[in-house]
N, C-alpha and C positions, 0 to 999 in steps of 0.2 A: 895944636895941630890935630887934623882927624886923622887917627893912624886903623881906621876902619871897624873899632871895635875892637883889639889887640890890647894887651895890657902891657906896659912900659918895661913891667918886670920882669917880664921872661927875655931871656938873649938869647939867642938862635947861635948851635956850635957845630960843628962837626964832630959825630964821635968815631971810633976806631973800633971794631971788633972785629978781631982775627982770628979769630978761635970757632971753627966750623962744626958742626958735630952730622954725626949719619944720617941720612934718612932711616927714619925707623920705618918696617915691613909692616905694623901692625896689626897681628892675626886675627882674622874674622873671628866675628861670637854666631856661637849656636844658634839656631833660628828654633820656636821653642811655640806648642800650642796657646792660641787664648784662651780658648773656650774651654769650657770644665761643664760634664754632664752631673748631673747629680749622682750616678750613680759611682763615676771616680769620685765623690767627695764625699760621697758616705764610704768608701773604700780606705778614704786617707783619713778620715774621723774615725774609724777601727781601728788603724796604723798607729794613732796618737795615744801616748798616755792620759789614765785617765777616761778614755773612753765609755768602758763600763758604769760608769758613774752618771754621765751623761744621759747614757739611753737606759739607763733604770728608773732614771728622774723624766726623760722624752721617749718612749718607747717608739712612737711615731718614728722617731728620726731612722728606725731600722727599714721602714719603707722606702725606698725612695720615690715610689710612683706618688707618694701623695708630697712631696717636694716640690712648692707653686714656684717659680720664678717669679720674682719680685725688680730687681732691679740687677742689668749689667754694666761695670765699667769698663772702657778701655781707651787708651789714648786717644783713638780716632773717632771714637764711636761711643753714645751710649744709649740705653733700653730700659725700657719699664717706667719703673716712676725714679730711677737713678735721674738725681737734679743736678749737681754738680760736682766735678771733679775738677780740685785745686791740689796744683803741683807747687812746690818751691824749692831752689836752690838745683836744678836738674843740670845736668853736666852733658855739653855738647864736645865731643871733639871730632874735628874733621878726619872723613874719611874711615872715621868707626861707628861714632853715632851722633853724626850732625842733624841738626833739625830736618831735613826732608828724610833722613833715611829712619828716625823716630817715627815721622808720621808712616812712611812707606810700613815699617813693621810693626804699627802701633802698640809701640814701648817705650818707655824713658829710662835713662841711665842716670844713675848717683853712684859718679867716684868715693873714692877712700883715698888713700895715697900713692903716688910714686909718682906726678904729675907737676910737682914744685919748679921743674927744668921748661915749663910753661906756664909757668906762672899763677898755678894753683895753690888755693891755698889749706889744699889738703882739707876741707873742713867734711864733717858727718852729719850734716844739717838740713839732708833733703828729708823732706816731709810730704806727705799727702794724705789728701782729704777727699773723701767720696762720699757727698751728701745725697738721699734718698729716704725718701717717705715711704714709712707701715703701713699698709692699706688701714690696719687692724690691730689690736692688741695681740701677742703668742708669741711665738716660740719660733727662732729666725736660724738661720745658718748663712754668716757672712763667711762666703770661702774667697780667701786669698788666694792670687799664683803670681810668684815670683821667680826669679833667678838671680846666681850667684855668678859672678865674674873675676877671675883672677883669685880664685879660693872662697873660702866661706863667709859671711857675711852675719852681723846679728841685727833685728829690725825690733821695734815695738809696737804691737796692733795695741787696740783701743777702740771702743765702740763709747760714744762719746768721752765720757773723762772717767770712766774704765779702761785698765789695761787689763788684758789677758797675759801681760808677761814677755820676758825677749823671746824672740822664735830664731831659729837659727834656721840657716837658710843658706844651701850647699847644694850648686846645681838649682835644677826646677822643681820646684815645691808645688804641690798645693797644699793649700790648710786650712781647715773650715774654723770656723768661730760661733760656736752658738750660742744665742742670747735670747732673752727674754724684753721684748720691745713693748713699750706703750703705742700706741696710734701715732701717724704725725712724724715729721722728720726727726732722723738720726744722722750722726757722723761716723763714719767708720775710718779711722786715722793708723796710717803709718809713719813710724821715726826710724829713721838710719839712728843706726849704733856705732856699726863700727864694719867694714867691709864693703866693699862696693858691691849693686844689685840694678836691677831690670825691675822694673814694674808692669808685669804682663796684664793682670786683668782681677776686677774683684765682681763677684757673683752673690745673689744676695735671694736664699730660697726662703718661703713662709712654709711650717710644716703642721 
C-alpha cells in the first residue's frame, strides 16, 4: 500500500508533558562599535604585552598615519580585498540573537553553556575564518574586535596554521595581531575555547 512516503516504523502517540517552566525575561546585550580606527589599534597594541618587542622589530607600527587599510570584516558587510568570511557552528536564539537581529547588528553569537533546557548541546565549536589577499609582501596588523557575554570568554587567533595563543576576552576587546605576510591570500581564524562571545569585526592594516 502507498502510505505516501512514511515509514511503517514509526507509530504516532500522544505524549503528556505537564511540567511548564517560566517565560524567561532574557536581558538585552550591549550594543558595541565595528569599526576600529588605527589609531585605537595601535592604542591597544601598547596595552598588550610584549609590545615593546614588537615595535623595536616594526618601528613603523608606532605611526599610525602610514596604516593602509587592507581588508574589513563584518557580518554584513565586507571591504578591501577581504574575500571571504566563513562562520560555523554560530548560535541563534530567539528574541536575543536570531538570524535577522545578527544581521540587523552585524554580529554573530557562540554560546557556551547553560542552554541544555533547549536543547543545546553546549558545544565550544564556533570557528571563523576571514580569508583576504596581501596586495604585497610586509608587515600586517590583523586587529580583532570581539565581545564577551555572560562573563569571560577564551578564543584562539591564527593567521593561517599559526596561533598567536588563547586571547581572553571580557567585555569588548580589540586586539591587533601583527604578522609578517607573503603576497597572495591568507586566513585569519578564530576558535572558541570556552565562554561565549560576539564576533564584531576583523580589520586588516599593511604598515
Amino acid at each position: 500500500m502507498n502510505n505516501g512516503g512514511k515509514s511503517d516504523e514509526f507509530v504516532v502517540r500522544v505524549l503528556d508533558s505537564m511540567q511548564s517552566e517560566d517565560v524567561d525575561p532574557r536581558v538585552g546585550i550591549v550594543p558595541a562599535d565595528l569599526e576600529v580606527s588605527a589609531e585605537e589599534a595601535l592604542a591597544a597594541l601598547h596595552a598588550t604585552k610584549g609590545a615593546e618587542k614588537v615595535f623595536k622589530a616594526f618601528p613603523q607600527f608606532l605611526d599610525p598615519g602610514s596604516w593602509l587599510p587592507v581588508a574589513v570584516f563584518t557580518v554584513c558587510s565586507k571591504f578591501g580585498s577581504a574575500r571571504y568570511l566563513d562562520l560555523w557552528d554560530v548560535d541563534h536564539f530567539d528574541g536575543f540573537t536570531n538570524l535577522q537581529r545578527n544581521l540587523d547588528e552585524c554580529r554573530v553569537w557562540f554560546s557556551d553553556k547553560g542552554f541544555d533546557a533547549w536543547g543545546s548541546e553546549q558545544t565550544r565549536s564556533g570557528r571563523i575564518n576571514c580569508f583576504f589577499t596581501a596586495p604585497q609582501a610586509g608587515a600586517y596588523i590583523c586587529t580583532a574586535r570581539l565581545q564577551s557575554y555572560a562573563g569571560p570568554a577564551l578564543v584562539e587567533c591564527l593567521i593561517d596554521n599559526s596561533s598567536f595563543g588563547p586571547l581572553p576576552v571580557n567585555g569588548t576587546i580589540t586586539q591587533p595581531h601583527p604578522c609578517n605576510l607573503s603576497a597572495g591570500g591568507h586566513h585569519f581564524r578564530i576558535r572558541q575555547l570556552s565562554g561565549s562571545f560576539f564576533f564584531l569585526s576583523l580589520t586588516v592594516w599593511r604598515s
